[in-house]
Phi, psi and omega in degrees: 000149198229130207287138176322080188252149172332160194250346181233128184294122173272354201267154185303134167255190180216131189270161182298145177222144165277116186322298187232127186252063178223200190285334174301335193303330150339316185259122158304156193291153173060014169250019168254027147323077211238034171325263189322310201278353192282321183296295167331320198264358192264302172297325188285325147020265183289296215271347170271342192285318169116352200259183195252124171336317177293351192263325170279326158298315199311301207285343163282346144301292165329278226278353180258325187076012160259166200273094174237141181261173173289319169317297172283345185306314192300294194277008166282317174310307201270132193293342163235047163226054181324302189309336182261128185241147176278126182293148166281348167284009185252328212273006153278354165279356168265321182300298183323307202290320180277333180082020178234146204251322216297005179289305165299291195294346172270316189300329193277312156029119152087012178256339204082023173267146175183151203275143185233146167283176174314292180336290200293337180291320202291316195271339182263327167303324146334277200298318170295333147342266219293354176271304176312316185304310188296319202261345150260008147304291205292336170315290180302318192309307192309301180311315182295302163301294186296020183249343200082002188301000000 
């Protein structure tokens, strides 16, 4: 014989909750996936600086104080070899030694984030001045009209 059970579960549930409540909620799954623009910014990089691979390894050695080779340059590059990632503790010594920044600008890439020159840091500092300038001018007006000023 077999037992009487409820026709309805009585027992307590636990309701769905959203794994994370921060700013990724924005972003689709995979779309900050940035193998292919890292590998891209890692060869134009290399082929824009004017030095020989074996010359850039010497100097991200030197300036890392790690062992890095023409070998890993080639297989941080090469599309068939996905499984080898350029570590992030390299990449100002890469940005420095080649002079190409675009390595930093694939990574930011798709964040709404971005590298700025002196000039344009100089000109957005500009502009928020002048936005502070607006809202504490409109400020005073207001304080002054409840005075009749």
């Amino acid at each position: 014989m077999s037992k009487n059970r409820p026709a309805s579960d009585t027992h307590p549930k636990q309701l769905p909750l959203p794994m994370f409540k921060g700013r990724s909620n924005a972003f689709r799954a995979g779309m900050l996936a940035r193998k292919d623009a890292i590998r891209e910014a890692l060869t134009s990089g290399l082929s824009s600086c004017g030095l020989s691979r074996e010359d850039v390894a010497a100097e991200l050695s030197r300036l890392t104080g790690e062992h890095i080779s023409r070998a890993h340059l080639d297989n941080w590059c090469s599309e068939g070899k996905r499984d080898w990632r350029f570590p992030l503790e390299y990449v100002t010594a890469f940005c420095v030694v080649t002079g190409d920044y675009g390595l930093v600008a694939a990574v930011l890439d798709g964040t709404g984030q971005w590298l700025a020159d002196e000039e344009t840091r100089a000109f957005a500092e500009l502009g928020q001045t002048i936005v502070e300038e607006r809202k504490i001018a409109a400020k005073l007006r207001g304080m002054k009209g409840n005075f009749g000023i």
